[in-house]
Each structure stands twice: as structure tokens, then as C-alpha cells.
C-alpha positions, 0 to 999 in steps of 0.5 A, spaced: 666 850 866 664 850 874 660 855 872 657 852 867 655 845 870 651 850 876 647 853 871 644 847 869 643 844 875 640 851 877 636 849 871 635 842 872 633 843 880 627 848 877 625 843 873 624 838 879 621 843 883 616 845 877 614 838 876 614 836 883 609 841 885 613 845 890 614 852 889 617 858 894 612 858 900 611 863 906 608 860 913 601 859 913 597 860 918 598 859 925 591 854 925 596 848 921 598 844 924 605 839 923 603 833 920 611 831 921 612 828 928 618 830 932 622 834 927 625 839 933 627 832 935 625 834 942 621 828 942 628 823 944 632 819 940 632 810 938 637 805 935 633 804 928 636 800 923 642 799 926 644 806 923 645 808 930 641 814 934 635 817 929 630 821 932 624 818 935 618 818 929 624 818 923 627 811 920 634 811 917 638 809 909 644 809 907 648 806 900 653 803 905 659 802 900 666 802 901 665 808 907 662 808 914 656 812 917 653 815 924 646 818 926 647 821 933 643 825 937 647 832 938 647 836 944 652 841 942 649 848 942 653 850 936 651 845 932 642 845 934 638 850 932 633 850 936 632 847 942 637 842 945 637 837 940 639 836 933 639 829 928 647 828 927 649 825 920 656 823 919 659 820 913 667 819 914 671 815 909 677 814 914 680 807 910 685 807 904 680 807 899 673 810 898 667 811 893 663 817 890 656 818 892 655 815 899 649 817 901 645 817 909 639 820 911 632 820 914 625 820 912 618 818 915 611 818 913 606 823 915 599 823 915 596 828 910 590 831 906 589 828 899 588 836 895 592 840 900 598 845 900 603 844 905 609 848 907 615 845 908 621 846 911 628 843 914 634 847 917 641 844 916 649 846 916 654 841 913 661 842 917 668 838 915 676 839 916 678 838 910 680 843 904 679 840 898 677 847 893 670 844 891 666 847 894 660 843 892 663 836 895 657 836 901 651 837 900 644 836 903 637 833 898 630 833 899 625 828 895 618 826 896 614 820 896 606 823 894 604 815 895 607 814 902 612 810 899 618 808 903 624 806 898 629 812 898 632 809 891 625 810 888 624 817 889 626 821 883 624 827 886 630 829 889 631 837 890 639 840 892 639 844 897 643 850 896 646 850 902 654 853 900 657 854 906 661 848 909 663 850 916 670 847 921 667 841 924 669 844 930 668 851 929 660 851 927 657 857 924 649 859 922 643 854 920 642 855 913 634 854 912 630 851 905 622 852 904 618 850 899 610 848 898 608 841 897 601 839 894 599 833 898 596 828 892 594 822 897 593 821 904 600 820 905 607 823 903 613 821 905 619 826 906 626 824 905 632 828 907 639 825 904 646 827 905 651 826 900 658 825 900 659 826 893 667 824 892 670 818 894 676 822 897 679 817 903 680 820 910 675 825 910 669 826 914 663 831 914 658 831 919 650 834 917 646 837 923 639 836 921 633 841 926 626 844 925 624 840 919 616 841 918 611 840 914 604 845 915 598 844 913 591 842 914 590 836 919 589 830 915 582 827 915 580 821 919 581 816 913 588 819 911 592 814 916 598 814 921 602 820 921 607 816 925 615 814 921 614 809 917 618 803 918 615 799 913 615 799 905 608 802 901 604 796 900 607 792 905 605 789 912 601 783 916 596 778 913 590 781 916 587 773 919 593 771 921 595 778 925 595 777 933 597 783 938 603 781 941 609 783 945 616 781 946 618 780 953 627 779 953 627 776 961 630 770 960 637 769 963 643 772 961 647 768 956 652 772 957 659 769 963 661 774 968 657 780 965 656 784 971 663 783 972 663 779 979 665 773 978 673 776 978 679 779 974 685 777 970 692 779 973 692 784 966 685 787 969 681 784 964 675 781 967 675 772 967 670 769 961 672 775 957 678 778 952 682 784 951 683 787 945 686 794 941 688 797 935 695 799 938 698 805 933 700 812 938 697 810 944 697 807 950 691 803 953 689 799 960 685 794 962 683 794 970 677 791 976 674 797 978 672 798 985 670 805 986 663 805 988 661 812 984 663 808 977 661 801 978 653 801 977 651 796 980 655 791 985 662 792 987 666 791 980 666 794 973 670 793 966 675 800 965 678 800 959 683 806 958 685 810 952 690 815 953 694 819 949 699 822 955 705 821 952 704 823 946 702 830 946 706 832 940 704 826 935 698 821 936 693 817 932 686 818 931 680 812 930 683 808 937 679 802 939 680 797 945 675 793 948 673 786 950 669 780 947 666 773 949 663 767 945 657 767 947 653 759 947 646 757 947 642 761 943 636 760 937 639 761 931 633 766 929 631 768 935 630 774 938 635 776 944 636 783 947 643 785 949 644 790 954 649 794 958 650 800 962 656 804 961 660 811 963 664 816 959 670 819 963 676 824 961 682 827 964 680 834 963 675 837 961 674 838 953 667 839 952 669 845 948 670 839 942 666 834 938 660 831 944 662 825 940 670 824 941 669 818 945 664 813 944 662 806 946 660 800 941 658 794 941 656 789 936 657 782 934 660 777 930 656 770 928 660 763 930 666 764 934 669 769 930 675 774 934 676 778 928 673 786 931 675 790 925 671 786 921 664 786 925 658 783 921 654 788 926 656 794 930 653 800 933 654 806 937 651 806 944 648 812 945 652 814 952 653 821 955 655 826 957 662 826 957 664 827 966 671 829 968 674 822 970 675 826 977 667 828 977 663 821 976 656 821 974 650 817 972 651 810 968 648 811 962 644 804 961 642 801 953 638 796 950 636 793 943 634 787 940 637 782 935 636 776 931 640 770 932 644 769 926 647 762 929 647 758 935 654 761 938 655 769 936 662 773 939 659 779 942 664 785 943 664 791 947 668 797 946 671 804 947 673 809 941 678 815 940 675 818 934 680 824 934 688 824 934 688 829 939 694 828 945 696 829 952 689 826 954 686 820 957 679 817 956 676 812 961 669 808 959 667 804 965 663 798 963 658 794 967 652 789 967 653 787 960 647 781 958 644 777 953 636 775 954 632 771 950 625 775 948 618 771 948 612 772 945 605 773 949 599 774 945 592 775 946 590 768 942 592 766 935 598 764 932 606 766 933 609 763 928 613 769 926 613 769 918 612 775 913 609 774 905 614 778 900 609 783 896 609 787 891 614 794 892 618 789 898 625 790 900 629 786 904 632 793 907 625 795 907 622 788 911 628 789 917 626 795 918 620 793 919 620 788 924 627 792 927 632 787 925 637 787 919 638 785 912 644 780 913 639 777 920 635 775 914 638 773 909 641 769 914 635 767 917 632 766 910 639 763 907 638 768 902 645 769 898 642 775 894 640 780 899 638 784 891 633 778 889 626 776 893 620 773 890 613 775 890 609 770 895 616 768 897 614 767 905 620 770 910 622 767 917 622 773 921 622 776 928 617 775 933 615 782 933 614 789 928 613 795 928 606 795 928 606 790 934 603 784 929 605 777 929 604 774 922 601 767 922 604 763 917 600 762 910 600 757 906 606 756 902 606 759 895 611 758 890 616 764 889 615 767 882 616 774 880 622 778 883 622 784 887 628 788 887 630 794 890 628 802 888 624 800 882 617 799 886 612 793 883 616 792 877 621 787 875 629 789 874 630 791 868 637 790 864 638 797 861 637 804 862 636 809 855 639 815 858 633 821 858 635 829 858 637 831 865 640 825 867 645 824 871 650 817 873 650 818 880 642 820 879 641 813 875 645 809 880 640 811 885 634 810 883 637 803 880 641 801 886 646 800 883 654 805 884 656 809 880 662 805 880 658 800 877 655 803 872 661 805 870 665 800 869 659 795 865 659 800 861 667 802 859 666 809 861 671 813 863 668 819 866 663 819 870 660 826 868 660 825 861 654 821 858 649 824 853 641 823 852 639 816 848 644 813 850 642 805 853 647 804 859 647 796 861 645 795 868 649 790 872 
């Protein structure tokens, strides 16, 4: 039966490829350029989408779902295919329960000449720690937007690599490598590359590094556009009268109390405004003022906090947090703010043999007076490495990152992360200078009242990644209850800012009238769906928005694997 369903989808893969106008492609020559930009990822690393770190040029997708997901900038040689650099993509689904197809990846929108062949072609390895005997459990895909489309759930297009191999987590093999000839059909096309985790099976984790990812061809002529990332959907963008050139500066003062921890420690360690947290298990934890100078970065104290697994060498628990939180007053709700902060990672002994990212700080921030860390409105990793020995203290890292308000008083938490259960180790994060400014806006004329006019093909996923905010920052600002509905005409309240560099002007007002949904472009959502020959459910429910489970579930099917051509799915 295995054998059976891979050569179908041997078959279905080749029809997609025929259809899509890809075919086996050799080099081309060495006068074409790369119409992709920082695919080596040489060219450095940003937080985008809250997704955590993305290759500059490169915007970030999940279906989010009952599972968590991390983008990081690996350095491990083993793990990099060339250079120092690879995209790290990270599915776990550590909790009790799980859903099936989760899905993560990255994408971006090339400048292109409309006629023209292209040679595509991406390096990757797929590596886990479990032993599960399907050796198709993992996988790595990539689709095409012939129109420069952003909205992953809208390509139909996607191609299964046939990357078999699974390595250990930390045992990386060889890079496996996919090419294929892409014929340009407008001045833009936009490249999706998308990792699956096909099983809802709980406590697992598969890391994918991406490297070399490369489109060659004839540069694109003048009129082609950008050849950046795109950050904004197809068809999206500023109301042309109304656009001003603008910039934020965040120097206002620091809402934050005893953020650079001078203003004095508790007798427990923790520093005076703040509060103490952990999540017990098999460890112990400690909270200390730390004076030495070559771990405080700057005045003469920093916030420690000690994770450490010494006296329990022969049984430990992975996913081991502690950090501290303060209420933080004052604030717009809708305004923008930077949060800043300047961290170090320390160990006992040197493990640098292991995963890069064993240890790791987070932030994140809840809205009102909300102690509840487990269950952040917004978390995300803080890019800080290396890894010292705890003996051997180097460079602080420092991180900033803008977010919009979304009340007047948020709980800003900061913490520390032992992801392995590994024993007879200790992790020491040192923490200073923690900030939270409010931005301004200053422009060359015209208005900056911050909004945004719904248009044909719009997400709200789409629009915050637009303008470097969140979905649930703007449904917040926006009182939106159905992040899956916005209207046509509808006029958004968003940050001061986007990735254009624009400041909308507000336009009169317009009554909301036709709804946008998510992965069908400018058509309104439809109720059913009638099964075609070649579909699959996990296929509809990614080009719908819908889960599997979902799907499942409306229309009283057992098995997920079992549908048939003509068959009318009602669509929740």
C-alpha cells in the first residue's frame, strides 16, 4: 500500500511540474544573475513576523495550530551548506496533543523578466531524534506565485521534494539538493519553500536547515520592480496621494522600572519592580545581583538566572524555563514601542559539540496585568550567541524590536530556556538593560495618521507583515473578533510605519462590503469544495485555511486519506 500511494504521488509531483512549467535543468551561464536575494543567507538575519530569526530579504508562514514553531540563524558547520549561515526551521510538538500537517517556511518575491527561464535551486536536510517507521513523516516543498503573490495558502503549485533521508538532530549528515527550470510569466514571481510535519504525533521535533537557495536568469528589466522580499500581499500597498516618507525614532523614555537593574536586588536575587518565575520539573533554578564586571553590560549590576541540572545527572527534564516579569504602565494602546534588551549565554562546560540552540532567551508580553508566562499573547526568541563557558564571559548580545500596544498596561516577561533534557549542566543567562520606548514618527510633510484601505486579495496576516506588527496586534487595534474576515474598503488602524517606508494618509471613510479571506485571493470564500482528481485533504485544507481536522470533522470523515474525485466537501 506504501508503495502504492509513492507511486501516485510520484505521478501527481510530475503533473505539477508539467503544469507549472518546471522541468530538470542544468547551470546556466555564468553571465546570469540571482534574481533571489540573500539565499546564502550570508547577508544576515531579522526578527520577521514574530516568527523569530529569517534571512534578511525572506518573510515567514506558519498555520500555527496546536504546535510551536522556530526560524533561527544556524552556525553549526554541520548543519550549513556553505558559508557560515543557514535558515534553521524548527516544528516541535512538545504538548500532550498535536495536529497533523503543521507547516512553516519562508518565501520572497524576485524581480524577473516576463518570458524568461530561470533555474532554480535550494539545499536542505531534514533531522529529528525520533524513530517513528515512516520515513515520509518530514518533508520539504516548493511553490511558485508566477504573479508575485504573497499568500502561501493560495499557491496550488507546491512540489514535494524527494529528500528521504532523515538524519539525528545532532548527528547531521550531507545536504540534499533540488533543481528545476521556472519560466517567468510576469516581472515578479515569488518563491515558497515549505516544511511539513505531516503527523499530529506529540513530543517530537524535526529541525530543517535551508542554504543555497537560488534563482538564475536574466536580470529583470527596469520595469520588472524590486527584486527585494516581499512583505506585503499582491495587489496591496499606501494610497498614492496620501503617502508620506517617514521614519520611526523609539527615544522616548523607558517605561520600563529598574530595567538596567541599578535601582537594587530582592534578599531571593531577583532584581526590585520585577518577579520571579520557573517551571520547576527536574531542575534547580537561581535568581542573583550580578556584580562581576565582565557579565554586566553596562553600570555595575545585571539579572542572572540560573538553570542548572547538577544534581540530576541520571534523570532531567527537557523545556526548563525561568525568567522574570514586570507590569508595565503608561503606554498608547496602539502605539508603537521598541523593547530592547542586551543579554549573555554562559555554560559550565563546553558542549558546543550539541545543538547551537540548547539554550536560549525569550521575551514576550502579555496584554493588562497578566502574570500568566505559559501562556503569552506574543513570545519570541532573542537572537543571542554564542554560547561562552561560564568562566570565559564575552560580548553582550543586544536585541531590539518594535510592537504595537495592544493596551494601555502589557506584562513584559523575559526569560531563559533549557530546551534539552540533558544532566549535570548548568546554564547562566545574564540579563541587562532591558527598555521599553515609545517611537514617533517624522516625516518630509504631509499627514501621519497611521491607517490602511483593505484591498482585493488582503490578509490580515498579510497587512502585518506589512507593516511589522502582528495579526493579533491588529485585530486588537482594530476589535476585529474574526481575524478570517475583513472587508474590501475596510480602513484599518495600523503602526506608524511599513516596510515601504510609507505613512498611509487616512481616506474617507467607505462602507465595508465584500469580504476578504484568506488563500482564495480577490474572490469571496466559498462554502463547499468538489473534490478534483489529484486532491488531497491536507492539499484543500491548505489552499482553503482550513485543518485537516476541520475538514475532517464537517464533513463525518474518518479517514483522512480516503476521499474520491466529485466528492463536495462542505467547508467550515
Amino acid at each position: 500500500m506504501r508503495i502504492k500511494q509513492r507511486v501516485i504521488g510520484a505521478a501527481m509531483i510530475l503533473a505539477v511540474i508539467l503544469s507549472a512549467g518546471l522541468v530538470s535543468s542544468s547551470p546556466l551561464a555564468a553571465t546570469s544573475t540571482d534574481a533571489l536575494k540573500n539565499g546564502n543567507f550570508e547577508g544576515g538575519f531579522t526578527s520577521a513576523g514574530g516568527c523569530g530569526a529569517v534571512g534578511k530579504g525572506w518573510s515567514c508562514f506558519t498555520n500555527g495550530g496546536r504546535a510551536a514553531y522556530g526560524f533561527y540563524d544556524d552556525q553549526w558547520g554541520k548543519t550549513v551548506w556553505d558559508g557560515g549561515h543557514s535558515q534553521l526551521i524548527e516544528i516541535n510538538t512538545k504538548q500532550n496533543s498535536s495536529e497533523p500537517d503543521r507547516y512553516a517556511g519562508i518565501y520572497q518575491t524576485a524581480a524577473v523578466s516576463k518570458g524568461k527561464a530561470y533555474d532554480f535551486a535550494i539545499r536542505g536536510m531534514i533531522r529529528a531524534d525520533d524513530e517513528d517507521p515512516d520515513p515520509w513523516r518530514y518533508r520539504v516543498q516548493v511553490g511558485f506565485d508566477y504573479s508575485g503573490g504573497s499568500n502561501w495558502a493560495a499557491v496550488t503549485n507546491w512540489v514535494e521534494l524527494p529528500w528521504d533521508t532523515i538524519y539525528s538532530r545532532t548527528g547531521p549528515g550531507a545536504f540534499s539538493e533540488y533543481r528545476a527550470k521556472v519560466t517567468a510569466t510576469s516581472s515578479k514571481i515569488t518563491v515558497f519553500v515549505r516544511t511539513w510535519m505531516k503527523w499530529g504525533t506529540p513530543y517530537r521535533e524535526v529541525d530543517f536547515n535551508l542554504d543555497g537557495i537560488n534563482l538564475f536568469g536574466d536580470s529583470a528589466t527596469s520595469s520588472g520592480g524590486s527584486s527585494s522580499g516581499s512583505t506585503g500581499s499582491s495587489g496591496s500597498g499606501s494610497s498614492g496621494s496620501g503617502s508620506t516618507t517617514t521614519s520611526l525614532t523609539c527615544s522616548g523614555s523607558n517605561l520600563v522600572a529598574n530595567g538596567n537593574f541599578e535601582g537594587g536586588f530582592s534578599a531571593a536575587g531577583v532584581a526590585k519592580s520585577w518577579t520571579s518565575f520557573s517551571n520547576g520539573g527536574r531542575a534547580a533554578y537561581g535568581f542573583y545581583d550580578e556584580t562581576w564586571a565582565p557579565v554586566v553590560y553596562e553600570g555595575k549590576h545585571a539579572q542572572l538566572i540560573e538553570i542548572n541540572t547538577l544534581g540530576f545527572a541520571a534523570a532531567s527534564d527537557p523545556n526548563r524555563y525561568a525568567g522574570i516579569y514586570q507590569v508595565v504602565k503608561g503606554l498608547t494602546k496602539g502605539k508603537t514601542y521598541q523593547v530592547s534588551l542586551a543579554g549573555m549565554l554562559r555554560e559550565r562546560t563546553d558542549n558546543s559539540d550539541e545543538d547551537a540552540y540548547r539554550y536560549e532567551i525569550l521575551w514576550g508580553y502579555n496584554s493588562g496585568a497578566d502574570a500568566d508566562w505559559a501562556n503569552l499573547d506574543f513570545k519570541e526568541y532573542v537572537p543571542i550567541k554564542p554560547i561562552y563557558l561560564r568562566t570565559a564571559p564575552g560580548a553582550y548580545s543586544t536585541y531590539s524590536v518594535k510592537f504595537v500596544a495592544p493596551a494601555d498596561t502589557v506584562t513584559l516577561f523575559v526569560m531563559a530556556h533549557k530546551k534539552w533534557a540533558t544532566g549535570a549542566r548548568e546554564l547562566d543567562a545574564d540579563i541587562d538593560a532591558i527598555s521599553v520606548a515609545p517611537c514617533s514618527t517624522g516625516s518630509s510633510g504631509g499627514s501621519t495618521s497611521c491607517t490602511y484601505v483593505v484591498k482585493r486579495g488582503d490578509t490580515l496576516s498579510s497587512i502585518a507583515v506589512k507593516y511589522g506588527t502582528t495579526v493579533a496586534n491588529l485585530a486588537s487595534l482594530n476589535h476585529i473578533k474574526n481575524v478570517n474576515v475583513i472587508f474590501v474598503g475596510q480602513v484599518l488602524k495600523v503602526p506608524c510605519s511599513s516596510s515601504s517606508g510609507t505613512v498611509v494618509k487616512a481616506p474617507p471613510a467607505v462602507t465595508p462590503s465584500e469580504p476578504v479571506t484568506p488563500g482564495l485571493g480577490s474572490e469571496a470564500r466559498p462554502t463547499t469544495y468538489t473534490i478534483k482528481k489529484g486532491d488531497t485533504l491536507s492539499g484543500i485544507a491548505a489552499r482553503t485555511g482550513a485543518s485537516v481536522n476541520a475538514l475532517m470533522q464537517a464533513n463525518g470523515i474518518s479517514n483522512a486519506n480516503r476521499i474520491y474525485a466529485g466528492q463536495t466537501l462542505r467547508l467550515p
